[in-house]
GUDOLUM-141701 format. One record per residue (C-alpha): x, y, z. Coordinates in pm, whole numbers, padded with zeros to 5 digits, always signed. Each point is the difference from the previous one (the first is absolute). Layout:
<marfis>
XYZ ...
</marfis>
This chain:
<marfis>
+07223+00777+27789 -00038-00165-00358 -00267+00240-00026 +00165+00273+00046 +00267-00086-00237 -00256-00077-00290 -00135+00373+00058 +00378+00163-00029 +00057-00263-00283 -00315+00141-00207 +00064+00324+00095 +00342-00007-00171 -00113-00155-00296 -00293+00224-00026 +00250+00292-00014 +00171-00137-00206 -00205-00114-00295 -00113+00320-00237 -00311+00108+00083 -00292-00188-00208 -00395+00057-00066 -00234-00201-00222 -00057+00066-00357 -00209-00146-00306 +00223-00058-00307 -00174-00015-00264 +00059-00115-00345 -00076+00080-00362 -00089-00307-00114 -00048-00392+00103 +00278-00078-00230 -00193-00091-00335 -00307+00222-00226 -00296-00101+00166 -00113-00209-00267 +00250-00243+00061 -00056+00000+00346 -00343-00072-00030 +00011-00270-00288 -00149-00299+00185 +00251-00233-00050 +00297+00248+00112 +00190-00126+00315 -00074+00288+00194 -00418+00030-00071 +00020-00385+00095 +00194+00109+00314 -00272+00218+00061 -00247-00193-00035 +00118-00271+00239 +00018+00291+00261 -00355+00012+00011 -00266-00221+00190 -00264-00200-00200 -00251+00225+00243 +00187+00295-00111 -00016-00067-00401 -00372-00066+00049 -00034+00347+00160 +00158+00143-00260 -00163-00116-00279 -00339+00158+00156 +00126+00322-00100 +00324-00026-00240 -00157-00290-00200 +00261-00215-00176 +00270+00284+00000 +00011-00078+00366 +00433+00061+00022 +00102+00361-00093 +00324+00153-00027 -00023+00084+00364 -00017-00376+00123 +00361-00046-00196 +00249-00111+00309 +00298+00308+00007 +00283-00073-00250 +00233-00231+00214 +00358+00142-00189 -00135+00366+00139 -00006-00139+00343 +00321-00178+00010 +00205+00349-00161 -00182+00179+00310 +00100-00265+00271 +00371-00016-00154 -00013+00349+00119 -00035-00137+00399 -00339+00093-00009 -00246-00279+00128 -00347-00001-00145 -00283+00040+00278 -00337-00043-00253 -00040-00111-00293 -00305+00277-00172 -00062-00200-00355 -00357+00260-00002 +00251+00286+00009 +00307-00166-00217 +00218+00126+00276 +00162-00154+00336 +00079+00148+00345 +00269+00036+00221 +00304+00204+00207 +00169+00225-00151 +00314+00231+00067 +00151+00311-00180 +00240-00232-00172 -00278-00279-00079 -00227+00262-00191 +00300+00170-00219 +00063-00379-00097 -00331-00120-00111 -00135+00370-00172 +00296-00098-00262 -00164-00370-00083 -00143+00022-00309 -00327-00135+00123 -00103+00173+00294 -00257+00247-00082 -00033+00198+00314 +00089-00053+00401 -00235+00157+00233 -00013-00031+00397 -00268-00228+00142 -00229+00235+00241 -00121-00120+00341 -00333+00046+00069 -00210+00096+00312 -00242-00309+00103 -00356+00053+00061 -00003-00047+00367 -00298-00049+00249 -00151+00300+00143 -00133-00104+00390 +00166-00195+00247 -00066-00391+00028 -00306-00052+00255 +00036-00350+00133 -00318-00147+00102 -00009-00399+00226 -00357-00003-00026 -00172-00174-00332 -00293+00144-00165 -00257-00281-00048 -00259+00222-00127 -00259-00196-00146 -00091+00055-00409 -00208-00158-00267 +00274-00092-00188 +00166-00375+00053 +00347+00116+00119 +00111+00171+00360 +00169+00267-00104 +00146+00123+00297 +00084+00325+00065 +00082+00031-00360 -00368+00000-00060 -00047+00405-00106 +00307+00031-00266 -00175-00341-00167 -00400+00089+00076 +00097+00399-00134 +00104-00164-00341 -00253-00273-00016 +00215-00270+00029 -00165-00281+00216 -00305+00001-00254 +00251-00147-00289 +00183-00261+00224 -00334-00094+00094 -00053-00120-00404 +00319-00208+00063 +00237+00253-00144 +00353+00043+00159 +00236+00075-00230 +00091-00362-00076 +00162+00000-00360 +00153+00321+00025 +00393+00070+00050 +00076+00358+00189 +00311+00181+00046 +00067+00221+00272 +00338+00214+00015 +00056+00155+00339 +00237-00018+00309 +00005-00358+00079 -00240-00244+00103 +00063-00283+00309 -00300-00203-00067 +00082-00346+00078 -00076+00017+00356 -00283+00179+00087 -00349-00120+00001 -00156+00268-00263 +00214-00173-00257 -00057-00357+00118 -00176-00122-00354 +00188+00232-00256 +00185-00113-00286 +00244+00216-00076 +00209-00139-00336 +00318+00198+00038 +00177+00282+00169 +00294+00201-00132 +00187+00244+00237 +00130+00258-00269 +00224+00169+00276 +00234-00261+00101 -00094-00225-00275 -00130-00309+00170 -00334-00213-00034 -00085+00110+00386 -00262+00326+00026 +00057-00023+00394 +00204+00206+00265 +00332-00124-00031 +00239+00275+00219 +00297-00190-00083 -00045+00134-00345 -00097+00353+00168 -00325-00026+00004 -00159+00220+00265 -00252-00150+00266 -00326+00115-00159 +00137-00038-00355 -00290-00221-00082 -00257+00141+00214 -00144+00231-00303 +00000-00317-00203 -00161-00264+00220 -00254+00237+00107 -00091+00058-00382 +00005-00359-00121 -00220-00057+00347 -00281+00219-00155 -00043-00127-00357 +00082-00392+00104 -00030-00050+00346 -00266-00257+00150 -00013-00041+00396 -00394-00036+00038 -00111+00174+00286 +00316+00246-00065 +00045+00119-00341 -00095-00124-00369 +00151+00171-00233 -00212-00026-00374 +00222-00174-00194 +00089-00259+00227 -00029-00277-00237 +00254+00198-00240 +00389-00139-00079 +00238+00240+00087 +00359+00131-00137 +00194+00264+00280 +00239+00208-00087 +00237+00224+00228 +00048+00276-00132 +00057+00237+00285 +00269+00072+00224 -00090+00128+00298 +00308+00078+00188 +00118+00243-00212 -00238+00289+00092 -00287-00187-00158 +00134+00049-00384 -00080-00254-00271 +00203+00018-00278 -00121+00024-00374 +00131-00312-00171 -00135-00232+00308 -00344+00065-00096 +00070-00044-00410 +00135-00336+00060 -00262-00108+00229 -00255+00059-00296 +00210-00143-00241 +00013-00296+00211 -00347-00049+00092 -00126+00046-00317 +00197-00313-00141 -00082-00145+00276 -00381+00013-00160 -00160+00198+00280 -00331+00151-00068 -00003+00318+00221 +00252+00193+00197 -00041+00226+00308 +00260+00222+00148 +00025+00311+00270 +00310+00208-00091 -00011+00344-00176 +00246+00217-00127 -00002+00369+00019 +00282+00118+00241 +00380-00133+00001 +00328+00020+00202 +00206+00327+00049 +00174+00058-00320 -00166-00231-00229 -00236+00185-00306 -00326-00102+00104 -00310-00025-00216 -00269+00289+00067 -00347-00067-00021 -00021+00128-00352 +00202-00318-00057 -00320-00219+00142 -00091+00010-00379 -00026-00364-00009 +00322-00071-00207 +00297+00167+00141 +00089-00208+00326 +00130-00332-00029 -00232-00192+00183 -00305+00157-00210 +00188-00126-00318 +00041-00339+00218 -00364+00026+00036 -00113+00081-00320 +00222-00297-00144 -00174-00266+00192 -00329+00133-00062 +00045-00032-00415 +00096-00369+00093 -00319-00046+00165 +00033+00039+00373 -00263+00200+00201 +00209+00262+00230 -00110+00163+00310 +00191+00270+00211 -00043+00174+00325 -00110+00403-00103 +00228+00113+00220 -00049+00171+00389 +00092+00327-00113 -00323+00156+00047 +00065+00249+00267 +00355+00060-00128 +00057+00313-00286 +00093-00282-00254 -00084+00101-00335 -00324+00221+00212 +00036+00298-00234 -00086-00247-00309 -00383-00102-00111 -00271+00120+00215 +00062-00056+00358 +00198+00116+00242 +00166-00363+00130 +00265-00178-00109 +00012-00243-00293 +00071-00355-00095 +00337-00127-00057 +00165-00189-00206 -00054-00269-00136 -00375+00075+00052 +00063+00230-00262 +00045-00277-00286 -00289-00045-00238 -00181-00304+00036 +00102+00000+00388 -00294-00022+00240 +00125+00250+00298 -00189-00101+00323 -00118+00264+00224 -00101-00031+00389 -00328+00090+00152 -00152-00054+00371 -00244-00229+00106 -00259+00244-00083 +00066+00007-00372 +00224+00352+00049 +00300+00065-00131 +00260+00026+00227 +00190+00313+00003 +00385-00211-00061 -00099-00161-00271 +00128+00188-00354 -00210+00174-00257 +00012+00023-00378 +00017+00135-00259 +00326-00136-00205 +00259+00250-00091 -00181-00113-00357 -00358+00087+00128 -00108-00390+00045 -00211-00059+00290 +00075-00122+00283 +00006-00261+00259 -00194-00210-00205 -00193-00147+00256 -00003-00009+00369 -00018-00276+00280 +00028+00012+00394 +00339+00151+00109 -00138+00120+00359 +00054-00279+00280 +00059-00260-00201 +00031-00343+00178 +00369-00210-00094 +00225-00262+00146 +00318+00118+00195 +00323-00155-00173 +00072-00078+00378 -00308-00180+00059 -00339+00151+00155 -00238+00240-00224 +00007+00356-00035 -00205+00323-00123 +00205+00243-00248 -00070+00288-00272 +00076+00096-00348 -00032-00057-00372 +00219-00309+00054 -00230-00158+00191 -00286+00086-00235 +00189-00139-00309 +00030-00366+00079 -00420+00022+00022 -00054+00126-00340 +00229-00264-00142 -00131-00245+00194 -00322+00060-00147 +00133+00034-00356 +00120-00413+00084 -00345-00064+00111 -00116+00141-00376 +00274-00174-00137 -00078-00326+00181 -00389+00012-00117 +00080-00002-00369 +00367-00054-00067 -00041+00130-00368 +00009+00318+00108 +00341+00202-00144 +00102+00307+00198 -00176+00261-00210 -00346-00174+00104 +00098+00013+00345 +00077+00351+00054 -00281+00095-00199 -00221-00208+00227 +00206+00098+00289 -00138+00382-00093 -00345-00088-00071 -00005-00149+00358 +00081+00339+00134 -00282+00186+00200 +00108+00307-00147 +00018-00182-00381 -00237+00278-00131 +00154+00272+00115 +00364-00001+00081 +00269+00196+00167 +00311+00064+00112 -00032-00078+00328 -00198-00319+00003 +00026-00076-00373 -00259-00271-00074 -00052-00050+00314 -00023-00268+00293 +00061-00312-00161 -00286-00274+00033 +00052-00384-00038 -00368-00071-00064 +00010+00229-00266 +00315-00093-00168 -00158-00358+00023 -00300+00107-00108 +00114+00208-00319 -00042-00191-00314 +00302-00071-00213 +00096-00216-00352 +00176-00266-00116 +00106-00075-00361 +00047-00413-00080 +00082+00010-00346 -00215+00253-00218 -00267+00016+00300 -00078+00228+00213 -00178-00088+00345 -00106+00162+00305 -00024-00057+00315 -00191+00109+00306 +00031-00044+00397 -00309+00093+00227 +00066+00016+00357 -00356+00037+00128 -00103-00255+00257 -00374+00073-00090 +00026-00104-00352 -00229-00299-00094 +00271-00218-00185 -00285-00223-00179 -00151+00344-00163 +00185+00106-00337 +00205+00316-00042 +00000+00162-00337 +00261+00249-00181 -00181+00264-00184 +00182+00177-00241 +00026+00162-00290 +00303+00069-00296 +00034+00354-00094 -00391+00206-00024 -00140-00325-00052 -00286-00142+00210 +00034-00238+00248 +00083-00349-00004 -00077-00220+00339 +00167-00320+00055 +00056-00263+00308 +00273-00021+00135 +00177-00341+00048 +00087-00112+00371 +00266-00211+00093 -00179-00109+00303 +00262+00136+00276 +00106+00349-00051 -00024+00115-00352 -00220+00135-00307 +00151+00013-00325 -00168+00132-00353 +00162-00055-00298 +00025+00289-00215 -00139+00016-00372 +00274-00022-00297 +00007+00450-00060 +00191+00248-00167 +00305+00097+00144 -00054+00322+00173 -00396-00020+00059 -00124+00100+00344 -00195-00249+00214 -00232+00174+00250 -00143-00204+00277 -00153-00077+00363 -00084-00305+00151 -00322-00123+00171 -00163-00256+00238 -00285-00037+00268 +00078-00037+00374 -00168-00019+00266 -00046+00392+00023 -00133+00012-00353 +00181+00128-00349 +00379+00056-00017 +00179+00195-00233 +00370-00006+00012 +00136+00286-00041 -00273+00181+00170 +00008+00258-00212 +00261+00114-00349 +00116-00318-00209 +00332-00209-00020 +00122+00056-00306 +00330-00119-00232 +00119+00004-00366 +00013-00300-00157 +00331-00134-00045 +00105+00181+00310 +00073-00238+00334 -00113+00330+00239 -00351+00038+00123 -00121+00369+00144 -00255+00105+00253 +00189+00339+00139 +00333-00012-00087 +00180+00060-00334 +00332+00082+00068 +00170-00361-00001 +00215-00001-00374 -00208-00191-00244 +00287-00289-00140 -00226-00151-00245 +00193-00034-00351 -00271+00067-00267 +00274+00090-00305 -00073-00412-00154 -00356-00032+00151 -00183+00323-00103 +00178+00017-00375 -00390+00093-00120 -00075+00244+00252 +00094+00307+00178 +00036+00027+00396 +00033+00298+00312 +00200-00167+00280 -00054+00143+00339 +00228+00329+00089 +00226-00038+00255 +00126+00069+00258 -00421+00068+00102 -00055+00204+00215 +00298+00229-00078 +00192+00292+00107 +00221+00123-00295 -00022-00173-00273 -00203-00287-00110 +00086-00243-00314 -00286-00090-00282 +00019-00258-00229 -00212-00090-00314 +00022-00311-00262 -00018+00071-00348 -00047-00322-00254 +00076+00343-00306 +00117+00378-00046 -00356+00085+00038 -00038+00337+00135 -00052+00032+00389 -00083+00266+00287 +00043-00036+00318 -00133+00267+00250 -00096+00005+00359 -00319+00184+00113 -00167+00062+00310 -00309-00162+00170 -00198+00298-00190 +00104-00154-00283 +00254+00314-00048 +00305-00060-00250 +00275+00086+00238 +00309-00125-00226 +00080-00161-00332 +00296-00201+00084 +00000-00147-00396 -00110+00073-00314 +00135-00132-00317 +00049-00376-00168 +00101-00249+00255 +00249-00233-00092 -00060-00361+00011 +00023-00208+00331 +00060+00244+00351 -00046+00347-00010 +00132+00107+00357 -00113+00363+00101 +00026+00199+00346 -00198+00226+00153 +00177+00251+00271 -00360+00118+00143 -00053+00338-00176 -00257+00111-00265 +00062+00157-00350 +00115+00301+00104 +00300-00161+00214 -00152+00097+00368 +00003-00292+00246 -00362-00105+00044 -00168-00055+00343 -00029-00368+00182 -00259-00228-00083 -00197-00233-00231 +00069+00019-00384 -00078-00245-00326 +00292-00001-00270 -00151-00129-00330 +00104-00143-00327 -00144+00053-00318 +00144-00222-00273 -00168-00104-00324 -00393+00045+00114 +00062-00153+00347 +00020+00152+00317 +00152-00142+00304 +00001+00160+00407 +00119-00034+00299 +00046+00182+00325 +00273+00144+00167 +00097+00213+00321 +00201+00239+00063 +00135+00077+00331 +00174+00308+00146 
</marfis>
């Protein structure tokens, strides 16, 4: 009976109140110029600066340097918030990225606040569709004790783990120790079952009812399998049950965040998944992972189209783009919209496309194939509505092996279930050399592709490979020098035998050095004092018992010096290196990017003078296609596009071209491609 007379009470009072929806407000300012703000003895930049982690600062520095707290990181103007809450309005986030704050509105409410002075704009937060498995749960009683050559018992999670390479790595001792994740999805009950019996998990934030607690709570109005999605998730990437299911990063420390409500027709809301980020990445976490996509909203609501998957137009894209400039490696599920008309009409397929935020720029959008290395027929294609390619890379999203929030173990499909793989492995990179910052790992992270040398938009770069991520070599810079490192996972290598670098600096000869061992794992060489901007050309060899290796087998790794990126196949990771105090005597080409590229493609030269330049593209006849500049450059970056057609303005065909720049008697090259 009490029951029934809370239902008429809410009923009532429902009717009663004006009808509200959630909006942004945001605001024109953070109160002060933003060199006040971000004078380092200000109130508010020490504020900010107390908001952040140790971890978190040290992240940031990788990639911001010093200048590690922008205007961004300055907390929302505190008089703005208490004018809107005067109002009656109560403030559900906090967005400092986005200087602007959510919450329910009425009629009344938005008449008030569009008069403030300070608001700039109010704009209804959008739910978005979640990515959600494609097959039924298969339950299987039976363990698969499947014998391997690897250390661990893998369980019936032995394919998604042996498809990616996986068990050779946490054979070397490498689990992810070190190395803080974040995953945002439904919920996660993991302090029960046995998959989750030795994970550390450093905090949880529910950012629906705003509580510390990620697990089914229904007297909050949670729904029964709210966390399902979740615990399954966090079961693949962290989960060790030997005999069951390891997941790869198992030795990992995790932050959860619920995001997701599933009760209300499986919509996540906008500003849930902002705050999460914002969160984490104070929090210092390394890499995020998430499976939610927006592309289709509520009845009545102006939803994005895919021409808005351009990488800056939905909010959790921005979110995502945000935390990557702070340093955080981001991962996404592509989407399951594959055999949907999503976006099909766009690029050069006929399925449907990514979502958002797989969309944003530096995002690496996970897409599913089978056992067999195929890609499933869910799982969404590329390009961009921009013309970037993608997924980036793909992992097992077929029958992939997870824990049941409700205890037991279950089979399930879809880029969801691949993503929490590929990030899994980016911890196990991370883990091996913590130096790493983000832009090293997704360039890795591409080079470890099986379709590195030739991507697409429906695998991109290709099934991601542990061993090869692992094995990819990669820099450090103490002080003013430059070292490299080396990983060889080949059980027939005779340790005692020497391995040499060969390489060479620009056209020059050869140069062949030993490498140092540090009598466990790695090889390091550390790199001669060079001119900024010189390329360093090289292989490695050793003896084995089979004879001669040469690693690569065939081509050269290569990198500029100066530059913290090191290429085999893949040029199309945004080259960060700041050459305007180290290069002052010389000039510089950085590499184009996006590469490969469907539109438009950015080129940048250095110039120490107003000496006069050209830069042209040409074919791989050596064919002048374009002149994209001719004239005096001016003195630092010259930043140039080119949209793809020749001299005569008609769009030239996909493929292979060199753009090259001509500047005082020197000539610099590199390749691009072009893809349609």
């Amino acid at each position: 009976m009490k029951i029934s007379y809370s239902i008429i009470f809410f009923i009532i009072f429902f009717i009663s109140v004006p009808a509200q929806n959630k909006y942004f407000i945001y605001f024109k300012d953070k109160g002060f110029s933003e060199s006040q703000l971000l004078k380092k003895n200000s109130q508010v930049f020490i504020q900010a600066e107390k908001e952040l982690s140790t971890k978190a600062i040290e992240r940031r520095k990788k990639v911001l340097g010093n200048n590690y707290i922008t205007i961004e990181d300055i907390p929302v103007n505190e008089e703005y918030i208490q004018q809107i809450e005067k109002l009656g309005v109560k403030i559900i986030h906090k967005l400092k990225w986005f200087n602007a704050v959510s919450c329910y509105l009425n009629e009344e409410h938005i008449i008030s606040i569009k008069k403030l002075p300070f608001v700039k704009s109010i704009e209804k937060v959008k739910s978005i569709v979640s990515i959600k498995p494609v097959d039924l749960y298969e339950n299987y009683s039976v363990v698969d004790l499947r014998k391997t050559d690897y250390s661990l018992k893998y369980g019936y999670s032995q394919k998604q783990n042996l498809l990616s390479e996986i068990p050779a790595v946490h054979d070397l001792g490498i689990n992810g120790s070190g190395v803080l994740i974040g995953l945002l999805d439904t919920g996660f009950r993991w302090k029960n079952h046995p998959a989750f019996r030795n994970i550390t998990v450093i905090g949880e934030k529910d950012f629906i009812q705003n509580d510390n607690s990620t697990a089914n709570d229904t007297s909050k109005g949670d729904s029964p399998n709210q966390d399902k999605h979740g615990t399954a998730v966090l079961s693949i990437i962290a989960g060790y049950d030997e005999g069951n299911l390891i997941g790869p990063a198992y030795g990992a420390s995790f932050l959860l965040a619920k995001t997701e409500y599933v009760p209300t027709e499986t919509h996540i809301e906008e500003d849930n998944y902002a705050a999460a980020l914002e969160w984490m990445e104070a929090q210092g976490v390394d890499i995020t992972s998430s499976s939610i996509g927006y592309n289709t909203f509520d009845a009545g609501e102006n939803s994005y189209t895919f021409l808005d998957m351009n990488g800056k137009t939905t909010i959790v894209a921005q979110a995502a783009n945000l935390a990557f400039e702070r340093g955080v490696s981001t991962f996404t599920a592509a989407g399951n919209e594959g055999n949907s008309d999503w976006g099909a009409k766009y690029g050069d397929n006929k399925y449907g496309k990514i979502v958002s935020p797989a969309d944003a720029f530096n995002m690496i959008a996970v897409g599913a194939v089978d056992t067999n290395n195929l890609v499933t027929s869910f799982s969404s294609r590329g390009p961009t509505a921009d013309g970037r390619i993608k997924p980036d890379i793909v992992a097992q999203g077929s029958r992939v092996y997870f824990a049941l929030a409700d205890g037991g173990y279950a089979y399930g499909s879809g880029t969801s279930y691949a993503t929490p793989i590929a990030a899994g492995i980016a911890a196990l990179l991370k883990s091996a050399y913590p130096h790493l910052n983000n832009y090293q790992i997704r360039q890795i992270i591409l080079e470890s592709g099986d379709n590195a040398n030739s991507p697409d938009n429906h695998r991109g770069y290709g099934l991601i490979s542990a061993r090869r991520a692992i094995s990819f070599p990669n820099l450090e810079k103490i002080n003013n020098q430059f070292i490299l490192y080396k990983i060889f996972i080949d059980s027939t290598q005779i340790k005692s035998e020497p391995v040499y670098i060969n390489y060479k600096i620009d056209n020059s000869n050869y140069y062949s050095y030993t490498l140092n061992y540090d009598g466990k794992l790695k090889y390091s060489f550390n790199i001669p004092n060079l001119r900024y901007g010189q390329k360093i050309s090289f292989y490695f060899s050793y003896k084995n018992e089979s004879g001669e290796v040469r690693d690569p087998q065939s081509g050269l790794y290569e990198f500029y010096y100066g530059s913290m990126l090191i290429h085999y196949n893949v040029y199309s990771v945004e080259d960060t290196t700041d050459f305007k105090k180290e290069i002052i005597f010389d000039y510089y080409l950085y590499n184009n990017y996006p590469n490969p590229f469907n539109g438009s493609t950015r080129i940048e030269f250095y110039s120490v003078d107003n000496s006069y330049a050209e830069l042209s593209v040409y074919d791989l006849l050596g064919q002048k296609i374009k002149t994209i500049f001719s004239g005096n450059s001016q003195i630092g970056r010259n930043v140039l596009y080119w949209k793809g057609d020749n001299d005569s303005g008609m769009n030239v065909s996909s493929g292979h071209y060199f753009y090259v720049l001509k500047i005082n008697g020197k000539y610099f090259s590199k390749k691009m491609t072009l893809i349609k």
